[in-house]
N, CA, C and O atoms as a printed pandas DataFrame, in Angstrom:
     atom_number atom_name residue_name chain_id  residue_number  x_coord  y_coord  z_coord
0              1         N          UNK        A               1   80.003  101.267   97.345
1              2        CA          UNK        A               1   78.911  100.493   97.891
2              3         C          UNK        A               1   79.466   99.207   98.479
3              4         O          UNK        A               1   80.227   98.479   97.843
4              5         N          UNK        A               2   79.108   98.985   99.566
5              6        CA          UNK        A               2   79.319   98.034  100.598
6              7         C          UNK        A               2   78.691   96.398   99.929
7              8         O          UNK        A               2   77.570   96.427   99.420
8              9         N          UNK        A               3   79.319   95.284   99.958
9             10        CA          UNK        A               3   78.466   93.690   99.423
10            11         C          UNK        A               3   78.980   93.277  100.868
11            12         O          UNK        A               3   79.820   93.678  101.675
12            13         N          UNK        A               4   77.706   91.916  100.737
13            14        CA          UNK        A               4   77.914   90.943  102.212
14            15         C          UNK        A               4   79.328   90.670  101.937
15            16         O          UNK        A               4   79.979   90.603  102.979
16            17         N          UNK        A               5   79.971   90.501  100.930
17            18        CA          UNK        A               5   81.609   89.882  100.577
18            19         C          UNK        A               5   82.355   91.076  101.320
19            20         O          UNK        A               5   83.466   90.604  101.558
20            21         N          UNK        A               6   82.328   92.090  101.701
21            22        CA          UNK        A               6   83.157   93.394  102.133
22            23         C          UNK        A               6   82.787   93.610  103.195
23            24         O          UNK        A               6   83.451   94.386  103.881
24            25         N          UNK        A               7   81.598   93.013  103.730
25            26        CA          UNK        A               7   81.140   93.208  104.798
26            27         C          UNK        A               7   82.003   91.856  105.632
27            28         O          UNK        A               7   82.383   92.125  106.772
28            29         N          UNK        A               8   82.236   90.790  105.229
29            30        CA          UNK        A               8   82.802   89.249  105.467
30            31         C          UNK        A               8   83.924   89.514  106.411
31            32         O          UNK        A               8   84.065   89.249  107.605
32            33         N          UNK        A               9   85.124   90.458  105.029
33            34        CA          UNK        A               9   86.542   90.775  104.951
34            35         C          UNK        A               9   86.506   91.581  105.962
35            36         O          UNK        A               9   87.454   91.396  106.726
36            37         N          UNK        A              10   85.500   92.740  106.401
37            38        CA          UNK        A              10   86.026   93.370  107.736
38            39         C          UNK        A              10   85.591   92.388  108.846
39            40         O          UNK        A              10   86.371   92.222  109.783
40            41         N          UNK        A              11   84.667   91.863  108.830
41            42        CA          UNK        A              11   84.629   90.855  109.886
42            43         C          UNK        A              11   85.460   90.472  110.364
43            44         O          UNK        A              11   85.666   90.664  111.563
44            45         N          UNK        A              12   86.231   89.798  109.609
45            46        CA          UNK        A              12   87.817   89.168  109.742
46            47         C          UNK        A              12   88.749   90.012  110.109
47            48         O          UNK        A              12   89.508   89.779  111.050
48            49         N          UNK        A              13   88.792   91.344  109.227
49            50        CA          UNK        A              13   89.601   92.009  109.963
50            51         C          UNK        A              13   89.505   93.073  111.773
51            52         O          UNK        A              13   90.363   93.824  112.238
52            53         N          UNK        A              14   88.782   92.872  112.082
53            54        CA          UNK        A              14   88.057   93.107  113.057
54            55         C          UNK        A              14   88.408   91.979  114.125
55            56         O          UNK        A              14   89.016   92.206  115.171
56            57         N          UNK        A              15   87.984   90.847  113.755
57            58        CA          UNK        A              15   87.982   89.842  114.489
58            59         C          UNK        A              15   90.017   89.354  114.869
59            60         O          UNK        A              15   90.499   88.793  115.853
60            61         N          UNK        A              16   90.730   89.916  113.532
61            62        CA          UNK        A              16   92.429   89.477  113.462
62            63         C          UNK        A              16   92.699   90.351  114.518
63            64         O          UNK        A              16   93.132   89.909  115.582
64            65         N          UNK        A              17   92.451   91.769  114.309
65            66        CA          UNK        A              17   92.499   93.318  115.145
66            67         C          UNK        A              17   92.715   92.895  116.665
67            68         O          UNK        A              17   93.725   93.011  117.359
68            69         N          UNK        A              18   91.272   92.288  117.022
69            70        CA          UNK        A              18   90.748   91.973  118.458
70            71         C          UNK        A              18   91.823   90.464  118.747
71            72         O          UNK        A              18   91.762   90.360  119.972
72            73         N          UNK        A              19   92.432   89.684  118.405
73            74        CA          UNK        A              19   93.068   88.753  117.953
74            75         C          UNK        A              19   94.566   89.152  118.465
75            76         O          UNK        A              19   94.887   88.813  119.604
76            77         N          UNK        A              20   95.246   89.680  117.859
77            78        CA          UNK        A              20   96.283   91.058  118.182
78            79         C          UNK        A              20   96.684   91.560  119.311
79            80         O          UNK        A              20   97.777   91.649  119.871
80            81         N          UNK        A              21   94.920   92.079  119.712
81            82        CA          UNK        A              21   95.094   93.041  120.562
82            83         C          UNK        A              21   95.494   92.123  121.967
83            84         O          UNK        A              21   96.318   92.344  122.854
84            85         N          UNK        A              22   94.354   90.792  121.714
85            86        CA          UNK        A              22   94.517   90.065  122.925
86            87         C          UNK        A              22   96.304   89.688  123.517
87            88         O          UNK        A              22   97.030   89.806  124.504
88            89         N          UNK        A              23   96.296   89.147  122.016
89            90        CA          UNK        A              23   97.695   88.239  122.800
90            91         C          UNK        A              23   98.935   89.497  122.999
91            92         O          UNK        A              23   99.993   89.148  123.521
92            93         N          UNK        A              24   98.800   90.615  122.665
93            94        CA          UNK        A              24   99.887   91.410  122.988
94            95         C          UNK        A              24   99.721   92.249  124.766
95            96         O          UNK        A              24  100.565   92.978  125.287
96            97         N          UNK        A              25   97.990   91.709  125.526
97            98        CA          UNK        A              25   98.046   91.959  126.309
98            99         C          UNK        A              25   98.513   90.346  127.365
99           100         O          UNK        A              25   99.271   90.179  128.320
100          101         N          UNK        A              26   97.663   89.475  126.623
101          102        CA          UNK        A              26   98.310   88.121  126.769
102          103         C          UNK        A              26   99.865   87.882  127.095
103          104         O          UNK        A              26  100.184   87.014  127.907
104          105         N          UNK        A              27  100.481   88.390  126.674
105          106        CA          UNK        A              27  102.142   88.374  126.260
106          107         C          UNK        A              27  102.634   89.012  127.418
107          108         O          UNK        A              27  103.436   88.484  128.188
108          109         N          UNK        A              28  102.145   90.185  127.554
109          110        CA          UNK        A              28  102.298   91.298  128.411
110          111         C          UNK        A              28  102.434   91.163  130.035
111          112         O          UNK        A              28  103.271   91.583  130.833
112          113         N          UNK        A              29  101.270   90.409  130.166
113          114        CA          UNK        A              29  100.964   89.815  131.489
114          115         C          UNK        A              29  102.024   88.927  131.819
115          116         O          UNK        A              29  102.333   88.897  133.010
116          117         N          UNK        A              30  102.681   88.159  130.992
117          118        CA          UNK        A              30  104.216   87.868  131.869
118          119         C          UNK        A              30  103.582   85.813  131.423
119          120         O          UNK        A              30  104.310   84.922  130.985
120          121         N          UNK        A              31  102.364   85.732  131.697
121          122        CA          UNK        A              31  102.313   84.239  131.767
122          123         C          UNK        A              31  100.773   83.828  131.132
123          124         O          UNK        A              31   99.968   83.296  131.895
124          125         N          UNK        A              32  100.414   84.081  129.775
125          126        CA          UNK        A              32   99.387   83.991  128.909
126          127         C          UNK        A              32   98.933   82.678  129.286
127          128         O          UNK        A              32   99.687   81.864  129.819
128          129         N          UNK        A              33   97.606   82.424  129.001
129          130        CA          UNK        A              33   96.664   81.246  129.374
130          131         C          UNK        A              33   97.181   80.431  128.565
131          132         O          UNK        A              33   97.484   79.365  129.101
132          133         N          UNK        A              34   97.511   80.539  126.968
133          134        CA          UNK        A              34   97.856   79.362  126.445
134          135         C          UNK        A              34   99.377   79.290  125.789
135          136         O          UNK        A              34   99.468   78.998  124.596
136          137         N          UNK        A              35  100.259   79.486  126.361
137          138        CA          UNK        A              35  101.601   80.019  127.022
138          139         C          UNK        A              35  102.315   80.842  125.810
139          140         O          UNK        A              35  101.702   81.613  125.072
140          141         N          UNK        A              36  103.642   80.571  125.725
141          142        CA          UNK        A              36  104.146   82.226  125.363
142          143         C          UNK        A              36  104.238   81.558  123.466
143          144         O          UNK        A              36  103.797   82.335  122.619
144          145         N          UNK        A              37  104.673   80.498  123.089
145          146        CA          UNK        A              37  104.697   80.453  121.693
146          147         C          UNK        A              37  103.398   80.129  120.948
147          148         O          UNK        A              37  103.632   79.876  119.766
148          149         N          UNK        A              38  101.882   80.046  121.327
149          150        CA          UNK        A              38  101.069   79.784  120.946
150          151         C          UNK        A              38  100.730   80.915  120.684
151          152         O          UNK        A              38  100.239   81.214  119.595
152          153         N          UNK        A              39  100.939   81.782  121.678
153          154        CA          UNK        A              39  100.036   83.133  121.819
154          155         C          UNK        A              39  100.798   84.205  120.989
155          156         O          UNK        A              39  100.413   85.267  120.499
156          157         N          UNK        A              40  102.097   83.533  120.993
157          158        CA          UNK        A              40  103.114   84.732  119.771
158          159         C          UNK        A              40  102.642   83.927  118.409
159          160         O          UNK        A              40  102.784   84.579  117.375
160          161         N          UNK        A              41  102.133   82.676  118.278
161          162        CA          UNK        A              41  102.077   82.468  116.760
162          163         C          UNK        A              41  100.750   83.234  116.509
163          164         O          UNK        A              41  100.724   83.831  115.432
164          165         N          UNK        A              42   99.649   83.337  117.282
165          166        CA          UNK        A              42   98.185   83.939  116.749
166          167         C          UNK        A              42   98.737   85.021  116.166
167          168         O          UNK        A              42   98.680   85.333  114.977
168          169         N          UNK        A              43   99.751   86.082  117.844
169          170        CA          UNK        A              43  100.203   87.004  117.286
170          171         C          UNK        A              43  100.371   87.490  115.881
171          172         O          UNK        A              43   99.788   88.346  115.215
172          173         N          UNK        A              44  101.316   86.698  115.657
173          174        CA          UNK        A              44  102.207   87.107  114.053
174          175         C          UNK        A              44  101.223   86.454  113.105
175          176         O          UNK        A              44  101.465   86.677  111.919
176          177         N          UNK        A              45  100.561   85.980  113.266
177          178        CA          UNK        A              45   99.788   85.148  112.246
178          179         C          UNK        A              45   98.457   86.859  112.062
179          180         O          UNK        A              45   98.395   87.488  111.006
180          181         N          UNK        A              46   97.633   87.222  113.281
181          182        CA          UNK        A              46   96.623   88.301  113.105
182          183         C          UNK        A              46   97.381   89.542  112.659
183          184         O          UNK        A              46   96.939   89.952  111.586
184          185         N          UNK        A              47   98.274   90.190  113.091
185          186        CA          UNK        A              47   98.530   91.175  112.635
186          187         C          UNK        A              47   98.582   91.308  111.271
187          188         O          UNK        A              47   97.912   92.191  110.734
188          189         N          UNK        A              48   99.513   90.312  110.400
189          190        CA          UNK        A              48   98.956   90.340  109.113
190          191         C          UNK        A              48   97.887   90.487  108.535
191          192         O          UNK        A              48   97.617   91.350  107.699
192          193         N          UNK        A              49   97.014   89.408  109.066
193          194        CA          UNK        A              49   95.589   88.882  108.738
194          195         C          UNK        A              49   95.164   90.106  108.898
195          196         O          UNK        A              49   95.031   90.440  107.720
196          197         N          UNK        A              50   94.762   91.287  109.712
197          198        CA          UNK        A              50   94.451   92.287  109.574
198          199         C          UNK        A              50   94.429   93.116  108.554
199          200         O          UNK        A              50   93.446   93.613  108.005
200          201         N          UNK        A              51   95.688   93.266  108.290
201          202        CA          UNK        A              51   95.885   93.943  106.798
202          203         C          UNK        A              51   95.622   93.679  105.760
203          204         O          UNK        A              51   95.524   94.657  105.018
204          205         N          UNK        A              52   95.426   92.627  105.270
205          206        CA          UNK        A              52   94.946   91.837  104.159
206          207         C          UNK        A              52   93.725   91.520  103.815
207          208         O          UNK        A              52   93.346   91.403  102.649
208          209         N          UNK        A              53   92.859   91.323  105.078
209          210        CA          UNK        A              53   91.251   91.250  105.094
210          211         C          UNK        A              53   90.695   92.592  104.724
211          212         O          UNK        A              53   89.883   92.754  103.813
212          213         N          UNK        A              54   91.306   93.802  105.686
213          214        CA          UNK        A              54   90.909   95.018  105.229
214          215         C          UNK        A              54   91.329   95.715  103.678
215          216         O          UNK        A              54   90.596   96.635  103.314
216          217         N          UNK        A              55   92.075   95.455  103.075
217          218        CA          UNK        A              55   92.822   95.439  102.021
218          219         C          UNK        A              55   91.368   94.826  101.243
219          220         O          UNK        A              55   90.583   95.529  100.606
220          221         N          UNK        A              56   91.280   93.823  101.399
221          222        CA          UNK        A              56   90.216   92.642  100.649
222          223         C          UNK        A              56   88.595   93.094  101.054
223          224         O          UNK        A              56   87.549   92.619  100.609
224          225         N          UNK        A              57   88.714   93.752  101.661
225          226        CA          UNK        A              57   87.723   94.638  101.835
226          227         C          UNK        A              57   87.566   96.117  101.046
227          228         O          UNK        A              57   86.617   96.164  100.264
228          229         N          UNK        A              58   88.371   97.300  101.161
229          230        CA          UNK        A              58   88.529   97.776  100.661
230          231         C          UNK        A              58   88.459   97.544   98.785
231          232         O          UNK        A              58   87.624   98.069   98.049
232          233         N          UNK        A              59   89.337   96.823   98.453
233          234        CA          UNK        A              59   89.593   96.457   97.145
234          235         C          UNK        A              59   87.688   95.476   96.230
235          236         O          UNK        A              59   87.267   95.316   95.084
236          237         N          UNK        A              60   87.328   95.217   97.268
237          238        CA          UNK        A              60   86.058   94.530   96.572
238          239         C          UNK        A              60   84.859   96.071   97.046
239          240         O          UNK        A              60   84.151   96.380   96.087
240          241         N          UNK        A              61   84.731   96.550   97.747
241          242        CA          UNK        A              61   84.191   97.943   97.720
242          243         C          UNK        A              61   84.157   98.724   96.784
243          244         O          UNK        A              61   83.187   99.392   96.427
244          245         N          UNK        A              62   85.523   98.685   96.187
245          246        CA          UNK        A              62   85.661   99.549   95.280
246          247         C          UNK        A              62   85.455   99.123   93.979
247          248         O          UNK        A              62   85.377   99.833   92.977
248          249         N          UNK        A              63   85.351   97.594   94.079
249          250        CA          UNK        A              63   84.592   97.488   92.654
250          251         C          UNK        A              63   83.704   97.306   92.540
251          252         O          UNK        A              63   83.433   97.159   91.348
252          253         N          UNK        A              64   82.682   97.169   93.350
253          254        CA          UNK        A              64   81.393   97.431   93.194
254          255         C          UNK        A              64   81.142   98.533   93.110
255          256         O          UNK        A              64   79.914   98.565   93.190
256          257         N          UNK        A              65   81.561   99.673   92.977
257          258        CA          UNK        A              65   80.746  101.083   92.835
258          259         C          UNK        A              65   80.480  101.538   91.664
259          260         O          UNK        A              65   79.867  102.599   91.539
């Protein structure tokens, strides 16, 4: 069973995901809007964040059941 708290954690992870996705097209393009080490720190900073929110999602799901 799903809580607003699990519902939060995918938010986030959703939101890190889309986060990710940007700056690796950001990156890609050769000359990102907010230039190349800002857009590599979101980088490395969301990809984690992804995993961990969903993780923190998952893991509070499952104790509510």
């Amino acid at each position: 069973m799903w809580t607003p708290k699990s519902g939060l954690f995918l938010l986030g992870s959703c939101v890190a995901a889309i986060a990710a996705v940007g700056s690796i097209f950001e990156l890609s393009s050769g000359q990102p809007d907010w230039g190349n080490l800002p857009t590599s720190i979101v980088l490395a900073l969301s990809i984690p964040m992804t995993g961990v929110f969903f993780y923190a999602a998952v893991k509070d799901a499952r104790a509510n059941m």
